[in-house]
N, C-alpha and C positions, 0 to 999 in steps of 0.2 A: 239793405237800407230801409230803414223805417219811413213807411206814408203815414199821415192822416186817411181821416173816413171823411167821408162827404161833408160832414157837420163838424166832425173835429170834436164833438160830444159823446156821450157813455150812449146815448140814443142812436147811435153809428150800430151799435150791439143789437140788432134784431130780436123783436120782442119785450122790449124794454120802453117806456114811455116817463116823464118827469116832470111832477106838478112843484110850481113855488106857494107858497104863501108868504106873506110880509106885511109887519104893521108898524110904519114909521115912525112913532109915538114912543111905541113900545121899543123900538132898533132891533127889534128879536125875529124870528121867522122859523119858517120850516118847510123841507124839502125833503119830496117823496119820491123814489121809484116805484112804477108799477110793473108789474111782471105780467103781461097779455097770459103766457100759462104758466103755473108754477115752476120755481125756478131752483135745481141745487143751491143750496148756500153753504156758507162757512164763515168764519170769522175769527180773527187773530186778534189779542189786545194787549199791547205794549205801551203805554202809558202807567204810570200811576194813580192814577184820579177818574179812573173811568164811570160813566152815567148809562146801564142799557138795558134794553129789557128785550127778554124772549132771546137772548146770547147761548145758554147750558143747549136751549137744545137745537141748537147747528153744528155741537160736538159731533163729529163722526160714527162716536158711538150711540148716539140716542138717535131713538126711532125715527122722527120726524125728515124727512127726503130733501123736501122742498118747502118753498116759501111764495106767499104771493107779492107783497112788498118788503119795500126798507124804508125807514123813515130816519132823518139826518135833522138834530133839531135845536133852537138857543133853547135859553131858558132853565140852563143846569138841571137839578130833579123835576122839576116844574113843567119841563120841556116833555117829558117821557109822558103826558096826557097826549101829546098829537101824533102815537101811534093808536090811540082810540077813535078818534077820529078817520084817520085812516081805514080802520076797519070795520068803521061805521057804516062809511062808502062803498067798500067793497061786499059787506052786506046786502047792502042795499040793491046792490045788483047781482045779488046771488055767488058771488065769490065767495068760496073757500070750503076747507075739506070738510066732507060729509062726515061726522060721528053722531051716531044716537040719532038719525034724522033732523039733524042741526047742520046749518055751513058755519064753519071758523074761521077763517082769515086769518094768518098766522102773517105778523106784522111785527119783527124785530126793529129796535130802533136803539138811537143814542143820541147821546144830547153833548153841547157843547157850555161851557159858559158863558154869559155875555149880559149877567144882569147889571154890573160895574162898567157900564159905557154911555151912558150918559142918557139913556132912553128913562123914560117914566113906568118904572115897574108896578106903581099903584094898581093893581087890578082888582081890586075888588076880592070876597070872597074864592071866587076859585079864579085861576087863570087860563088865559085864554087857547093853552095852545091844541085842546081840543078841536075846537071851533077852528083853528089855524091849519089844523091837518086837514080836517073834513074839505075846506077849501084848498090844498091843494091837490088833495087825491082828484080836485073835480077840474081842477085844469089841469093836468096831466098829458102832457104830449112828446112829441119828437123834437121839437125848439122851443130850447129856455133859455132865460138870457145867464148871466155871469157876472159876476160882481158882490155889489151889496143886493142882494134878493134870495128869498128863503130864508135858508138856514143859514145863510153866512150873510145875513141883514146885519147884523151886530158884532160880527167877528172881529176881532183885533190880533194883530201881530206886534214883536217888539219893536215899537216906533212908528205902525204906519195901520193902515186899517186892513184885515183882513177880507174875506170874500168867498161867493162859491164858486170852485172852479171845476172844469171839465174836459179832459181831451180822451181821441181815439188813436187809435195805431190797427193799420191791417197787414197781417204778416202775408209772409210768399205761398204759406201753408194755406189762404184762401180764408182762415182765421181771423176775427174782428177782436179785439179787446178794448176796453175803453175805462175811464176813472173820472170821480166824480168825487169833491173835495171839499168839505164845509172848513174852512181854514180861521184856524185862531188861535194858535200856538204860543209858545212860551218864547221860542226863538225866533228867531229873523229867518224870512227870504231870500234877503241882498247880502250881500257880499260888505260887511261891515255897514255904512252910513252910504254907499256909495245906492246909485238905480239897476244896478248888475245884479242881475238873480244865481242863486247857485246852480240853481238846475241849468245852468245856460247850455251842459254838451249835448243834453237831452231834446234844446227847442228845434222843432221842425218850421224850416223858415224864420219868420218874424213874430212867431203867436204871444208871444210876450215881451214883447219889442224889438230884438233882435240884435242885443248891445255886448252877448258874448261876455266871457269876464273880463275884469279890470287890468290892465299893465302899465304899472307894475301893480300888485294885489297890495290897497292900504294896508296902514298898519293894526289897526282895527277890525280886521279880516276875521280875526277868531276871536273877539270876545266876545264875552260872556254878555247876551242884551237883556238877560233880563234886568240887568241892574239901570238901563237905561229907560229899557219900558218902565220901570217901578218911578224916576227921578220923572218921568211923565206923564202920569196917571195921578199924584204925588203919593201915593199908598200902598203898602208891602201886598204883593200877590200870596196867597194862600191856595195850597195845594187843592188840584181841582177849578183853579181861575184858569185855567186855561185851555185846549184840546186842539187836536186836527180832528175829524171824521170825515169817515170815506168809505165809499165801495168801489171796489174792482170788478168789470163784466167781463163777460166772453160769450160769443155762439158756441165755442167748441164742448163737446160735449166731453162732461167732467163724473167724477164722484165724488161724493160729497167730503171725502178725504183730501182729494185732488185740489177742491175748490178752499178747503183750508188752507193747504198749502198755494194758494194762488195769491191766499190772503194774505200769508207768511211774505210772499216774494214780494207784496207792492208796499210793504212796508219799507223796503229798499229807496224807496221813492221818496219817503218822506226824510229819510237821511241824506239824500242828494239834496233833496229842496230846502230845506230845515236849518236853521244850526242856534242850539244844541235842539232834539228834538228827544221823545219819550223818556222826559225826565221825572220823578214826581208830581211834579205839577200839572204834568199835561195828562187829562184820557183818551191816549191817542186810541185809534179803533182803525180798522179796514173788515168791512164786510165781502165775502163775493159772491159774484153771481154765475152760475153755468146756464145759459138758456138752450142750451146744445142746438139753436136753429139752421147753423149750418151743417149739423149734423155729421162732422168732422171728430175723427178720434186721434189725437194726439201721439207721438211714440216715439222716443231716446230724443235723440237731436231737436226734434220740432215741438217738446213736450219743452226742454228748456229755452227754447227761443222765445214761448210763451212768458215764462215766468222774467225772463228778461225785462221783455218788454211792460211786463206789468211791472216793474221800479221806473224802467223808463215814462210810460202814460201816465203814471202816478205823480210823480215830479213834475211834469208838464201842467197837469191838471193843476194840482196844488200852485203852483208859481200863474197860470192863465187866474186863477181868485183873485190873488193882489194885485195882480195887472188892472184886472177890468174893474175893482172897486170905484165907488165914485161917493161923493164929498154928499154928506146931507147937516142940518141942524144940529148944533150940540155935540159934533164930532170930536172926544179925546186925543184923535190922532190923525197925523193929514192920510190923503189917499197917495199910491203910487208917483202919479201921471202930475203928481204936484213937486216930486222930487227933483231937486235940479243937480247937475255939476255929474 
């Protein structure tokens, strides 16, 4: 039977830490993992429309091991300046790998869309989301809030406002995993028009209300919302207006092939929570992380309990964003917690 971690957050994951930034105005943001030491990475991408940088080389096959962050960000291509930022900070404090007597920071990232939501994109000459990472690699900790903040300031789903979301899962194996969810998808969460999330067999406890699915399931169960988002926004989405992004963690110690395929498994998640999900339009992304700090090696049985629970925490995650979104200025779409019936 699956627990939570203490926080219920990717920060459950030892050695891991996670800055927001947010600029109200703009409805945009961005959110960073820090990795206290370098961390295997990997990364799977099942979307159509993907925005990312520093992705070829978490391939298994290229050289590179480890990574020091992830950065998760609005802002569509515009967005991919606030892993400079990022690696500004980490500079600055002597982070990252030694070549030629130089530190690098190696700082993959991905961006979501969300300049079509009613924030004020006027920025001037350049945009801001450099400045936007740099401030949250600098608050960077073990509790962040959830909702509208960071990267999922601007998120939107079909019909209702998107979010950042986060849960943990600690297995029997002594193993932590945990998911962290910049949510802005093409599809719905709920269950048709209804406040039922799909991810409902996944929730532990009440972490996103606790309302189970709908009986009998409306009839509206399985369509198609983007046509609904679109009759609400009043204007045709274009491929690329949309994304989930995410990273999956673990302490267990992984290789870098391993943690690919970790990436592979939590995409599961976003098909539980989702509907429809990695279509065209969306770039959907899961990054992962291996911190290997419990220093736990995985093997048959307990290798896949892991991958399990990474579609499990991942759904969780994803569905805790929309939960906890909350209502600002000039909002296109209501928040959850406004749904009635």
């Amino acid at each position: 039977m699956f627990r939570t971690g203490p926080r219920n957050l990717i920060t459950d994951v030892a050695g891991l830490r996670v800055g927001n930034a947010s600029d109200a105005r703009l409805k945009s943001g961005v959110t960073t993992i820090l990795c206290d030491e370098p961390a295997v990475a990997g990364v799977q991408i099942l979307g159509g429309a993907p925005g990312t940088r520093e992705t070829d080389l978490l391939e298994p096959h290229n050289s590179i091991e480890a990574i020091h962050a992830v950065v998760l960000s609005g802002g569509s291509a515009f967005g991919l300046d606030a892993a400079s930022g990022v690696q500004a900070a980490l500079r600055e404090r002597g982070v990252g790998f030694e070549v030629g007597g130089f530190r690098v920071p190696i700082v993959p990232a991905a961006i979501l869309f969300d300049l079509r939501n009613g924030g004020d994109k006027e920025w001037g000459r350049y945009p801001p989301y450099r400045d936007l990472g740099y401030e949250a690699a600098q608050s960077a900790a073990t509790d962040f809030q959830l909702g509208t903040v960071g990267g999922g300031t601007g998120a939107l789903t079909a019909g209702l406002k998107g979010g950042l979301g986060s849960a943990s899962t600690l297995l029997d194996t002594g193993v932590t995993i945990g998911a962290l969810a910049a949510v802005n998808p093409t599809g719905s969460v709920t269950v048709g028009r209804t406040r039922h999330f799909w991810a409902a067999p996944f929730e532990i406890g009440d972490e996103f209300g606790g309302l189970g699915y709908p009986s009998p399931m409306p009839e509206d169960a399985k369509e198609i919302l983007l046509k609904y988002r679109d009759k609400q926004a009043g204007k045709q989405m274009e491929p690329g207006g949309n994304t989930t992004i995410a990273v999956i963690a673990t302490d267990a110690v992984l290789t870098k092939a391993a943690a690919k395929r970790l990436a592979m498994a939590a995409h599961d998640g976003f098909v539980r929570a989702i509907w429809p999900t990695h279509t065209p339009a969306d770039g959907d992304l899961v990054f992962a992380l291996a911190t290997g700090t419990s220093g736990i090696r995985l093997e048959a049985d307990a290798a896949i309990d892991l991958y399990a629970a990474a579609g499990a925490t991942m759904a969780r995650a994803i569905s805790r964003g929309v939960f906890a979104a909350t209502p600002t200025d000039n909002d296109l779409f209501p928040v959850w917690s406004s749904r009635v019936g």
